[in-house]
C-alpha positions as CSV (number, residue, x, y, z in Angstrom):
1,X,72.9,102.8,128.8
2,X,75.5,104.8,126.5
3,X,77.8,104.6,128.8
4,X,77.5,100.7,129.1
5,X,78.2,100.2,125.7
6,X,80.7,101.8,125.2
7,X,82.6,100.3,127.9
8,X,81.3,97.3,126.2
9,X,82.5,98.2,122.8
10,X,86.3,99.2,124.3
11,X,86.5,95.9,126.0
12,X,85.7,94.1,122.8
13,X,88.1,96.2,121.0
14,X,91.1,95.6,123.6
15,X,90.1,91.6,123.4
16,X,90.4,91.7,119.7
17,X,93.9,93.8,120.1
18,X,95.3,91.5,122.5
19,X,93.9,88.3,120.4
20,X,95.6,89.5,117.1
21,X,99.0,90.2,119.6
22,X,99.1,86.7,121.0
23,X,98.4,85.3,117.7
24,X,101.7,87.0,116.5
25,X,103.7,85.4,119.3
26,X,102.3,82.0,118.8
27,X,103.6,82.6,114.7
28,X,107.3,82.8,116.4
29,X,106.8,78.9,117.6
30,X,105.1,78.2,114.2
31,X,107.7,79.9,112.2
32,X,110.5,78.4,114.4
33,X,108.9,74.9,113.3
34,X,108.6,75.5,110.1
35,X,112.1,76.3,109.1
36,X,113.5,74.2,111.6
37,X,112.4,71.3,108.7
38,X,113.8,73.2,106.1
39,X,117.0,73.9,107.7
40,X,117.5,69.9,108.0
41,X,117.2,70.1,103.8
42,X,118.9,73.2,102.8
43,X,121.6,72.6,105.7
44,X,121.7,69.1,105.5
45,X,125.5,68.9,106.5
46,X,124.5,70.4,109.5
47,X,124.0,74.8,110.1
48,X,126.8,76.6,111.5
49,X,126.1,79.2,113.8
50,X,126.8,82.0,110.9
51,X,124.5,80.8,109.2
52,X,121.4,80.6,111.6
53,X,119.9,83.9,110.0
54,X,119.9,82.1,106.7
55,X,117.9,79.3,108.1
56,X,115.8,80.9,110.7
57,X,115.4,84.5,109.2
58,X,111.3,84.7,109.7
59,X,111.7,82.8,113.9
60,X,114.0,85.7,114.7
61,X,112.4,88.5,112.3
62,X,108.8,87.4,113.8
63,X,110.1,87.7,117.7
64,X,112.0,91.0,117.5
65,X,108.9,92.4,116.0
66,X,106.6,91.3,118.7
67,X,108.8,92.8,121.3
68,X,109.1,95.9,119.0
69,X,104.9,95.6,119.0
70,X,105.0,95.2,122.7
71,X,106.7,98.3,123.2
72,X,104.9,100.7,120.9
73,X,101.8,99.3,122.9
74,X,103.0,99.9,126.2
75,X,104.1,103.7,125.1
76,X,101.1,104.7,123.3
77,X,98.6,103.1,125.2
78,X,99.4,101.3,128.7
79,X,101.9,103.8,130.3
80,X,101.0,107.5,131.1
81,X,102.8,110.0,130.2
82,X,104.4,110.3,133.7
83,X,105.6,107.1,133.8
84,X,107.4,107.5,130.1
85,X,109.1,110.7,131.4
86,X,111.1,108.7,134.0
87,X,114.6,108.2,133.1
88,X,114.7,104.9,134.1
89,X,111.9,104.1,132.0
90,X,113.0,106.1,129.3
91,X,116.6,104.4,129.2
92,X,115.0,100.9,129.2
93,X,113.0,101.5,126.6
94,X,115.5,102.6,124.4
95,X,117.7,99.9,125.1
96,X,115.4,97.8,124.0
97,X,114.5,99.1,120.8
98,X,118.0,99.5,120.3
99,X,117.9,95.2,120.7
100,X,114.7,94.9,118.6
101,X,116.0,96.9,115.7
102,X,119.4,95.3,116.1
103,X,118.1,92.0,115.4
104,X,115.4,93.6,112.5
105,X,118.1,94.4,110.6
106,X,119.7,91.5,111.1
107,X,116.8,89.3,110.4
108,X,116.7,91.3,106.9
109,X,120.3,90.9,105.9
110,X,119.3,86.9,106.6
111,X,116.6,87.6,103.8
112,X,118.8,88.9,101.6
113,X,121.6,86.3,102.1
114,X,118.8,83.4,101.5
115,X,117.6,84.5,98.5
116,X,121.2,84.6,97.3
117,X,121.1,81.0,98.6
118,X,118.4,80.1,96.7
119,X,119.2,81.8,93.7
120,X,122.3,79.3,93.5
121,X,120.8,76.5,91.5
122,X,122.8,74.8,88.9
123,X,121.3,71.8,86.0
124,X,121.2,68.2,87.4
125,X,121.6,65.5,84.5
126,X,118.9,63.3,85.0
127,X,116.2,62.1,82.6
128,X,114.6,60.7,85.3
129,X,113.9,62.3,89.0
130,X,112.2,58.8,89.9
131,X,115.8,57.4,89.7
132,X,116.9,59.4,92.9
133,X,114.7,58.4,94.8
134,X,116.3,56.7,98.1
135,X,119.7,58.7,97.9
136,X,118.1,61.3,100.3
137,X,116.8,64.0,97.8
138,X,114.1,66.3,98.3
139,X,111.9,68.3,96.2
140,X,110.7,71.9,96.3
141,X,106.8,72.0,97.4
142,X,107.4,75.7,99.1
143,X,109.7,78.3,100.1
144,X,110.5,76.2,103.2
145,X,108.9,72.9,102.5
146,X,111.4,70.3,100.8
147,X,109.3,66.8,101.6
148,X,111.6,63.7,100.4
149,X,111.8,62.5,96.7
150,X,108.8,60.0,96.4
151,X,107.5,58.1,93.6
152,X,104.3,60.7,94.2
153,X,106.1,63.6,93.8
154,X,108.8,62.4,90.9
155,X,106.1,61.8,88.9
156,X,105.3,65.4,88.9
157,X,108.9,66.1,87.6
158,X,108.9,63.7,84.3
159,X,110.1,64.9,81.1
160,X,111.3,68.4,82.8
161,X,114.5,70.2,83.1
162,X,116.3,69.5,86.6
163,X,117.9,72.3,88.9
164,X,119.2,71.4,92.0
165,X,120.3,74.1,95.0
166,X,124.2,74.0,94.9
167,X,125.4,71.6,97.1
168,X,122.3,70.3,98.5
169,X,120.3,67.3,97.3
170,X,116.9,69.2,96.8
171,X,115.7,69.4,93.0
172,X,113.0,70.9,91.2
173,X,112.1,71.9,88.1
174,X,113.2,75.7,86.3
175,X,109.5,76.5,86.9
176,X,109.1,75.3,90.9
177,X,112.6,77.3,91.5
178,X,111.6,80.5,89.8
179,X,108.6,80.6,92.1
180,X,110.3,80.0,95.4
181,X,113.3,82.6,94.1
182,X,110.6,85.2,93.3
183,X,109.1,84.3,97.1
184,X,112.4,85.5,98.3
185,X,112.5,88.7,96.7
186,X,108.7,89.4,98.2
187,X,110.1,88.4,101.6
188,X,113.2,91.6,101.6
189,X,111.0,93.4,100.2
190,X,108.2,93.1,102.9
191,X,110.7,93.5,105.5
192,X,112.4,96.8,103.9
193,X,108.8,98.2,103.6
194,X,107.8,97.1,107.4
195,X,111.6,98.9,108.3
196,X,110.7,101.9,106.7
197,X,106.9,102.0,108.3
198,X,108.5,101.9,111.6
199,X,111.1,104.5,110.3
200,X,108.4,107.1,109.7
201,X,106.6,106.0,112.3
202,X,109.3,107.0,115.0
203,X,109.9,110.4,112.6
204,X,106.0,111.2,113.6
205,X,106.3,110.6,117.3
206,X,109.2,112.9,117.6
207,X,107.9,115.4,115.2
208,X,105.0,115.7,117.2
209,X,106.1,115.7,120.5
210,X,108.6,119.4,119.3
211,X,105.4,120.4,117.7
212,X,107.4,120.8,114.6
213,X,104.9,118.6,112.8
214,X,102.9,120.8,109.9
215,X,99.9,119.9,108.0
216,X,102.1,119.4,104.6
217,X,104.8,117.0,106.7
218,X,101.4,115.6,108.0
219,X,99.9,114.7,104.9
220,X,103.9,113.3,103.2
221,X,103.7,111.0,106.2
222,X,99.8,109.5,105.5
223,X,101.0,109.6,101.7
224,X,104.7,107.2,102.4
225,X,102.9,105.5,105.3
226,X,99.8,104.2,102.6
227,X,102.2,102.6,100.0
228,X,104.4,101.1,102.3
229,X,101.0,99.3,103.4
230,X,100.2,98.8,100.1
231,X,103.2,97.1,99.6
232,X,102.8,94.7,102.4
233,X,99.2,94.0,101.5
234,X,100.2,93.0,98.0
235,X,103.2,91.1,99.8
236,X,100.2,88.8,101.8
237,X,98.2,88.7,98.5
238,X,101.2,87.2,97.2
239,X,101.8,84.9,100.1
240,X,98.6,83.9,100.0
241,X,98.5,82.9,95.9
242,X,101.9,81.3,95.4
243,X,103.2,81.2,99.2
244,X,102.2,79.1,101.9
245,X,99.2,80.1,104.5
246,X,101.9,80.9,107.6
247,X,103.2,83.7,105.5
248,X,100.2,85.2,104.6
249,X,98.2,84.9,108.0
250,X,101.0,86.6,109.9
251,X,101.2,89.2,107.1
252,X,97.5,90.0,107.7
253,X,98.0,89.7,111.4
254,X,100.7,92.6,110.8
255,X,98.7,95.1,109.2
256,X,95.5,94.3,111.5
257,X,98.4,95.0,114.6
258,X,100.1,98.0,113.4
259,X,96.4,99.1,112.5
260,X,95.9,99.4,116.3
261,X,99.3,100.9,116.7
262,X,98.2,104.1,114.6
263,X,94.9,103.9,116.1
264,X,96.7,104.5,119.6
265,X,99.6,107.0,118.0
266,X,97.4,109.6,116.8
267,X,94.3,108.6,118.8
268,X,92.4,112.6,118.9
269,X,92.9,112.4,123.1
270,X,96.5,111.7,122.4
271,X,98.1,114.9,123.4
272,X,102.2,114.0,124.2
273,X,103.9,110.8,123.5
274,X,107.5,110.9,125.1
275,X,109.8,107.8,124.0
C-alpha cells in the first residue's frame, strides 16, 4: 500500500512538472502573437532585421529559456550520470547552452534597447485626440497593446496632455506612458535577476561536483538565490497589477519551473551531477 502511493504521488508530481513545462512552450506561440501586433504599431514602416530583438524580445527570451529548462531537466533528472560523462554528450550539451545563453543575453540587450524606445516620447499638439482619429493612430492600452484611435478610447484622452512615441503614430497621455516605461524597466530587470539565478545556479553544480562546496558558500548561495526570487515574484506581482495577464502567468510559470529544477539539483539522493 505505501509503496503504491508513492508511485502514485511521483507520477502526479512528474505530470504537474511536465504540465507547467509545456505550458512554457505554448507562452513562446502566445508571446510570438502578442508582439507580432505590436510590432505592426511601434514598426509601422516595417521592422528591419536589427531590430527584431526590439520587437520580439519576450518570443525569443521565452524560447531560449525553455531549451535552457529542457536541459537542466534532462541533466538533473532524465540522464544518469553515465550517460552525462560521455564526451559526446557532454560536448552537445555545452554547445547548446552556449546557444541558449547566447540568445539570453541577447533577448536582454532587446529589453534594454526597447525601453530606450519607449522612453523616446515627445508632446503632440492636439486639444483634441478625437480629431486623429482615421489617420492611422493608435493608443497605449499595454506594454504591447496599441488598439487603433476610436471614438471609445479618445474619449478617455480629453482634456489631457499628449505624448506620442517618436516617429510612430501611437499617443497617450503622460500618465499611460509612465506606466508602460516603468513596465520596461520591471522587464530588464526580471531578466538580469533570472540571468543571475542561472549564474549561481551553474556556480553550485560545479562547486559541488569538486566538493569544494562549504556550508558558509552553501548558505551565500540560499541567501543570493532567495532575493533574486524575490525579485521576480514582485516582478509577476507587478505584471499582474499594472501589466497584462501573459506576463504574469509565464512569470509564475517560471518560478513554479525552476522550483522543480532545485528540487532535482540538490534532490538528498543526488550524489554527482557532471555538465
Amino acid at each position: 500500500m505505501h509503496t503504491y502511493s508513492s508511485i502514485s504521488m511521483q507520477t502526479i508530481y512528474k505530470i504537474f512538472k511536465y504540465a507547467v513545462y509545456a505550458s512554457l512552450t505554448l507562452n513562446i506561440f502566445l508571446f510570438f502573437q502578442e508582439e507580432s501586433l505590436a510590432t505592426r504599431q511601434t514598426f509601422s514602416q516595417g521592422i528591419g532585421v536589427a531590430d527584431i530583438i526590439q520587437g520580439f524580445a519576450a518570443t525569443i527570451d521565452t524560447a531560449a529559456w525553455v531549451f535552457l529548462l529542457i536541459l537542466f531537466e534532462l541533466t538533473t533528472s532524465i540522464f544518469s550520470t553515465h550517460t552525462l560523462s560521455k564526451s559526446r554528450i557532454k560536448l552537445l550539451f555545452f554547445a547548446v547552452r552556449i546557444f541558449c545563453y547566447g540568445f539570453i543575453l541577447y533577448a536582454f540587450y532587446g529589453y534594454v534597447t526597447k525601453m530606450f524606445l519607449i522612453n523616446g516620447v515627445s508632446p503632440l499638439l492636439v486639444n483634441d485626440a478625437c480629431t486623429l482619429i482615421g489617420q492611422n493612430f493608435s493608443v497605449i492600452d499595454n506594454l504591447d497593446e496599441y488598439p487603433p484611435l476610436s471614438y471609445e478610447n479618445c474619449a478617455v484622452l480629453k482634456g489631457q496632455d499628449l505624448f506620442t512615441l517618436d516617429g510612430q503614430p501611437i499617443i497617450g497621455s503622460a500618465e499611460q506612458w509612465i506606466a508602460i516605461q516603468r513596465l520596461t524597466w520591471v522587464d530588464v530587470i526580471n531578466s538580469m535577476a533570472w540571468i543571475l539565478i542561472v549564474l549561481v545556479l551553474e556556480l553550485d553544480i560545479r562547486l559541488r561536483r569538486k566538493q569544494k562546496f562549504s556550508e558558509f558558500m552553501l548558505m551565500m548561495s540560499r541567501v543570493i538565490k532567495l532575493l533574486l526570487y524575490i525579485t521576480v515574484l514582485l516582478a509577476a506581482i507587478y505584471w499582474g497589477f499594472l501589466g497584462d495577464f501573459l506576463d504574469f502567468w509565464d512569470a509564475f510559470l517560471w518560478l513554479v519551473a525552476f522550483f522543480f529544477i532545485e528540487m532535482n539539483l540538490f534532490s538528498k539522493d543526488k550524489k554527482q551531477i557532471v555538465l
